[in-house]
Every structure is written in structure tokens, then in C-alpha cells.
C-alpha positions in Angstrom: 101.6 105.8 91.8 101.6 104.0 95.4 100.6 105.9 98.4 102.6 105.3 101.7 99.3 103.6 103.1 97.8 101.2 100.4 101.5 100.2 99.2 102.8 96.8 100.5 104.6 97.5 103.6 108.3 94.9 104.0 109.5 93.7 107.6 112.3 96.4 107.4 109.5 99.1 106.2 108.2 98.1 109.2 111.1 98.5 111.5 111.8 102.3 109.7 108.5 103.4 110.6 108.6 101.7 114.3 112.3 103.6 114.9 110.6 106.3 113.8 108.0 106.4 116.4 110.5 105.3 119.2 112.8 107.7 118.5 109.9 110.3 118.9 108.7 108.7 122.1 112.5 108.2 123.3 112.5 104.6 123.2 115.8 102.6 121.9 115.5 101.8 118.6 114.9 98.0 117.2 117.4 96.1 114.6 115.5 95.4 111.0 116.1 91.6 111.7 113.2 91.5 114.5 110.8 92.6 112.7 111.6 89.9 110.3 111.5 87.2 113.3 108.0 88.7 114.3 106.9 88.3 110.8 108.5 86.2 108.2 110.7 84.2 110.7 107.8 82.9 112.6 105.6 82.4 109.4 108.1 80.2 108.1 108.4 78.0 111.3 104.7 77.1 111.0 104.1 79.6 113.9 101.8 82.8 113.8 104.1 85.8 113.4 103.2 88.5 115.8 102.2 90.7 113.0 100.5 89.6 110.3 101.9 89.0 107.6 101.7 87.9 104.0 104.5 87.0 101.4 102.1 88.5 98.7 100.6 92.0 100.2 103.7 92.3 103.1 103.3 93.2 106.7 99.4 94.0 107.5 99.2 97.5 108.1 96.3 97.6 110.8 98.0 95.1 112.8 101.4 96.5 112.3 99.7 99.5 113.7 98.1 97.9 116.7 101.4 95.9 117.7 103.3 99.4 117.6 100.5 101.2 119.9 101.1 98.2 122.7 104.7 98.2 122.1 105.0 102.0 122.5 102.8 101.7 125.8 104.6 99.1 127.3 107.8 100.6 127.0 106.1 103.7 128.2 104.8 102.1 131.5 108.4 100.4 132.2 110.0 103.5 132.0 107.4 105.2 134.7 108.0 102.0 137.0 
């Protein structure tokens, strides 16, 4: 049995759990297909994606984590601007 954390984690995974959290911090929500351009989109054009990403263990769960905390605070501080 796979456990929420360990499991490989898709680009639209990805985008459920970061509209989760931005629907919690009030924040409009993001379409599935841009986490796929910050991942697999940008892997595929020879660039780095924005968050890390692997066709064999999915969307790296650390950096997923850390791109979500600067998003959320970014918004955050535009909004108080």
C-alpha cells in the first residue's frame, strides 16, 4: 500500500494539492495544464522545469513543496500591496 508522501506525485496531483492550499489561503485556483508546463512541458523543451521533475518517480515532492511556499507568499504579499 502507497502512502500520500512516498507515492509518485503527477503534474495534475500536483495542481490538486496546490488548489487545495490556495483555496485555503484564498488565492484563485491554477488550471492542471500549468503544472504540466512547469514540469513536463519544460523538461521536454530541453529547459529545467520549475519543479523538478522525473518521468520515472513524478514531480519531486520537496521541491514541489518549496515552489508552493514561495508561490503562496508571493501571492500573499501582492494582495497586501
Amino acid at each position: 500500500m502507497s502512502d500520500s508522501t512516498t507515492s509518485n506525485l503527477t503534474p495534475y496531483g500536483a495542481s490538486v494539492l496546490a488548489n487545495t492550499r490556495f483555496k485555503e489561503e484564498g488565492i484563485n485556483p491554477i488550471p492542471p495544464q500549468m503544472m504540466y508546463n512547469y514540469t513536463t512541458a519544460k523538461l521536454r523543451a530541453g529547459k529545467n522545469p520549475l519543479i523538478k521533475f522525473s518521468p520515472e518517480t513524478g514531480v519531486d515532492r520537496v521541491d514541489f513543496e518549496r515552489w508552493l511556499e514561495r508561490y503562496v507568499a508571493k501571492k500573499n504579499a501582492s494582495v497586501q500591496s
